[in-house]
N, C-alpha and C positions, 0 to 999 in steps of 0.2 A: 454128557458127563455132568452128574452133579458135583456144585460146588462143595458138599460136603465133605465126599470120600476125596475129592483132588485138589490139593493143596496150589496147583498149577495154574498160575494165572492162564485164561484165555486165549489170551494171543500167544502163549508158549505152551500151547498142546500141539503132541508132533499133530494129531487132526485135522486139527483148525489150522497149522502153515502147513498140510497142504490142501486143502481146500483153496488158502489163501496164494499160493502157488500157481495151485491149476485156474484159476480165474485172471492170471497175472496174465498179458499181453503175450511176452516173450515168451515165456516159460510154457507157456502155454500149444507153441509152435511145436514142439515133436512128440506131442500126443498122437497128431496123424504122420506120417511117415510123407505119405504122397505132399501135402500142403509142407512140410519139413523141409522135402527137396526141392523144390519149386521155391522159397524163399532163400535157402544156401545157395541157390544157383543164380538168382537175382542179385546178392549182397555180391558172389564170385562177379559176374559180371559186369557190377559199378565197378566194384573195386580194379578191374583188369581194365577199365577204362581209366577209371584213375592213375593208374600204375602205367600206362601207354603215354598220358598227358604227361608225366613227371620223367618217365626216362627216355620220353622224346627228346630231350635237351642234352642229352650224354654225347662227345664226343666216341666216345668209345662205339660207340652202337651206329654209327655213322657206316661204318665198315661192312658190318652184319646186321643185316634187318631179320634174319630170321632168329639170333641169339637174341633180338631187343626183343621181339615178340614171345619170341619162350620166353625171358625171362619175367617178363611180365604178366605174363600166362600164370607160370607158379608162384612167384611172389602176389600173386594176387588171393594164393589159398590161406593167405596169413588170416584175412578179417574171417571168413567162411570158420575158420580152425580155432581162433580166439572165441569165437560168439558160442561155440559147440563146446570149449572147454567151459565158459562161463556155466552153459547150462547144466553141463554135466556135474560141475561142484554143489550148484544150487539142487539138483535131484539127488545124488549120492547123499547131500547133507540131510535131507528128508529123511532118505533111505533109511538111514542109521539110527535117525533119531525114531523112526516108528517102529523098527524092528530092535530095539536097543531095552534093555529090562528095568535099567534106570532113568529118570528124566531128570538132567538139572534144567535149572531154572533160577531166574532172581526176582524179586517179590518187588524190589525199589528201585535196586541201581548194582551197580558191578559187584559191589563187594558183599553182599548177602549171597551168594549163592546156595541153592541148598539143590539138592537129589530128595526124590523121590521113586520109589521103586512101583514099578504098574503092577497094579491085580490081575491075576492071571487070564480072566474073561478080557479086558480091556489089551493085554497083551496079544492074546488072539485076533481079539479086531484089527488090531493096528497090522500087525503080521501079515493078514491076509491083504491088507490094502497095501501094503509094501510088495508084497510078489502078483498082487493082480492089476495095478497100476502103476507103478512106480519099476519098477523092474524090468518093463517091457520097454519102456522110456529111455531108459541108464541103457540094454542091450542096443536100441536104436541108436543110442548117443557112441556107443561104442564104436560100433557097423560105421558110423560115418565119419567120425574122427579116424576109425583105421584108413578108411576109403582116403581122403583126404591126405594122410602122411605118404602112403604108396604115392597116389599121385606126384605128392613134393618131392620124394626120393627119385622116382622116374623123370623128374624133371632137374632133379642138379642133377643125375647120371648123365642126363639128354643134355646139358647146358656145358658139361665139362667136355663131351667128343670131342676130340681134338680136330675132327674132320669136317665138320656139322660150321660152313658158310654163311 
């Protein structure tokens, strides 16, 4: 993009953040799907070891070891479910901003903001780089964030039996 027809400073072309996105460490995790689940399932399992270390001290759970381990089991989907929400706001905000007809932007600092509206060719690029990379992403981020709530739901259903020792 030349500087002449875009008014857009550099680092605030939806383009270049996500270029600057997909090179980013994290963000960069649920591009593969496979490599995606393989690290949620790593972060789930610190963290459900963390969560065994902290409500091992419960009276309450002295009674029920199998309620201590469920519950620790599902509350362990909180870091897994926060880091997938993180990522999710961070793509959607791409999303919008490359498939979006106007760009704002600020030249200085907060209070200059101005819009700028894309030429229709540059409109197209971005478009297709929003449904051919970005899209696929935000659907994965879905798929797992849904995955992840069932589970939690299945486990306060599982944690409330009244029968469940």
């Amino acid at each position: 993009m030349s500087k002449n027809n875009n008014p857009v400073p550099l680092n605030q072309q939806p383009t270049n953040e996500f270029i600057e996105l997909s090179k980013s460490t994290i963000f960069s995790w649920p591009k593969s799907k496979k490599k995606f689940s393989l690290i949620l399932f790593k972060f789930w399992l610190a963290t459900f070891i963390l969560f065994i270390v902290i409500s091992s001290g419960s009276v309450y759970f002295e009674t029920s070891t199998s309620k201590y381990i469920l519950l620790s089991l599902f509350c362990s989907l909180s870091l897994p479910f926060l880091l997938c929400i993180r990522l999710y706001l961070g793509w959607n905000h791409i999303f919008k901003r490359l498939t979006s007809e106007k760009i704002e932007y600020e030249e200085s600092g907060w209070y200059d903001g101005q819009i700028w509206i894309k030429p229709v060719n540059l409109k197209e690029k971005e478009s297709l780089i929003a449904l051919l990379e970005v899209k696929p992403i935000l659907k994965n981020l879905i798929q797992v964030i849904s995955l992840i709530l069932i589970l939690a739901l299945f486990g306060i259903l599982l944690f409330q039996y009244k029968y469940l020792k």
